[in-house]
C-alpha positions as CSV (number, residue, x, y, z in Angstrom):
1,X,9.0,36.6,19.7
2,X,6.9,34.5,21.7
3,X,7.1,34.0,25.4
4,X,6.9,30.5,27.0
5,X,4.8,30.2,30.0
6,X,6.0,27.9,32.6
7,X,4.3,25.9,35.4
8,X,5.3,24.3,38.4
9,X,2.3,22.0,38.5
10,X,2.7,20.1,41.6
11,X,3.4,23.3,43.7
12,X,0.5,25.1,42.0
13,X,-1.6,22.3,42.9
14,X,-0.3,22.5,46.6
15,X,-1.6,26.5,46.5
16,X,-4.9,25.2,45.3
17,X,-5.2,22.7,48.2
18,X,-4.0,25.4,50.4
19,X,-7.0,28.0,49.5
20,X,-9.3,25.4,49.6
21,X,-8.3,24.2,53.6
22,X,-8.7,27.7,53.9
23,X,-12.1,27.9,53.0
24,X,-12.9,24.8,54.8
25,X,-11.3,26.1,58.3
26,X,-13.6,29.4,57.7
27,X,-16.7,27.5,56.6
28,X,-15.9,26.1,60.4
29,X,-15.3,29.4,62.0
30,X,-18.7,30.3,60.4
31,X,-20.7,27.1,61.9
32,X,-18.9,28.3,65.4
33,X,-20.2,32.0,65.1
34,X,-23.7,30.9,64.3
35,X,-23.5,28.9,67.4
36,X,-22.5,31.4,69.2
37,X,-25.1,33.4,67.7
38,X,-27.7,31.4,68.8
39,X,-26.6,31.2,72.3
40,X,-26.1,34.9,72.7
41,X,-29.7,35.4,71.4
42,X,-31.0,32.6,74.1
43,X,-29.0,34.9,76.9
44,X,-30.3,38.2,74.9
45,X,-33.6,36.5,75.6
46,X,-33.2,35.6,79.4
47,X,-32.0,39.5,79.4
48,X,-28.4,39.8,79.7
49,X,-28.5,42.6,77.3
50,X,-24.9,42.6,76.6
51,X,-25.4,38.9,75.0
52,X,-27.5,40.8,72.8
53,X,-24.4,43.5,72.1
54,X,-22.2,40.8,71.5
55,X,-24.3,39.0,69.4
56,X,-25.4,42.1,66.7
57,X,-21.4,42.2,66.5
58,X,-20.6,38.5,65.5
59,X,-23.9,38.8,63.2
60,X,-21.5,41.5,61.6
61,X,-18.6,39.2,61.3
62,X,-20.2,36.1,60.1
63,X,-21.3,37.1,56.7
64,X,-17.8,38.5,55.8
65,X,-16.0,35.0,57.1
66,X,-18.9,33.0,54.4
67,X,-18.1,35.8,52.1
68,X,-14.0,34.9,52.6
69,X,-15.0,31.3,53.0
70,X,-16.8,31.3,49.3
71,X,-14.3,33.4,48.1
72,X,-11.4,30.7,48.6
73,X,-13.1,28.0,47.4
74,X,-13.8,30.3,43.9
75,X,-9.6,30.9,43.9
76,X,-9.3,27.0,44.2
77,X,-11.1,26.7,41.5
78,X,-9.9,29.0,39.4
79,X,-6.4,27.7,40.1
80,X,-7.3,24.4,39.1
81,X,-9.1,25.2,36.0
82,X,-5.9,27.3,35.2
83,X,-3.9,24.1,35.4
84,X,-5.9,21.9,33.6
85,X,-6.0,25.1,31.1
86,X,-2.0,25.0,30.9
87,X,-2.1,21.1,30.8
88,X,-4.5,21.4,27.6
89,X,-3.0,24.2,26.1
90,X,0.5,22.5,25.3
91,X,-2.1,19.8,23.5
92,X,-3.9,22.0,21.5
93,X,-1.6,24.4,20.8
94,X,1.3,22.3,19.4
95,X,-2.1,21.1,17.0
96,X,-2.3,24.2,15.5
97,X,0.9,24.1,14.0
98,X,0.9,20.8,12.4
């Protein structure tokens, strides 16, 4: 016996939305490190070597947050492409057995 696959499409939608502010409020932490990455490396520069510390650390950091950034956007996607999937599928499906 078949299952049936249900799908609350306006609250999935809202999860979508919600993955994809999240990868817009990390695309804007990642602006904010490289900022702050440039002016460490101004200070490292003038030679206030712990600028220089502090700035090798957020250089660590930022290409995880574009990582997590990209990686939200992709789950957007994916959700959304799994709705219109779902929407399409009832469409098709119900074709097959006509």
């Amino acid at each position: 016996m078949a299952q049936e696959v249900l799908m609350d499409i306006p609250q999935v939608q809202k999860m979508a939305q919600s993955f994809g502010t999240f990868g817009d409020v990390l695309q804007g932490v990642s602006k904010a490190l490289e900022v702050a990455i440039n002016i460490l490396k101004v200070t490292a520069f003038i030679g206030l070597v712990g600028g220089a510390a502090v700035e090798a650390y957020l250089g660590m950091i930022k290409p995880r947050v574009d990582q997590l950034a990209n990686k939200m956007h992709e789950l957007q996607g994916d959700i959304q492409g799994a709705i219109s999937n779902y929407e399409t599928g009832d469409q098709s499906g119900s074709a097959r057995f006509r």
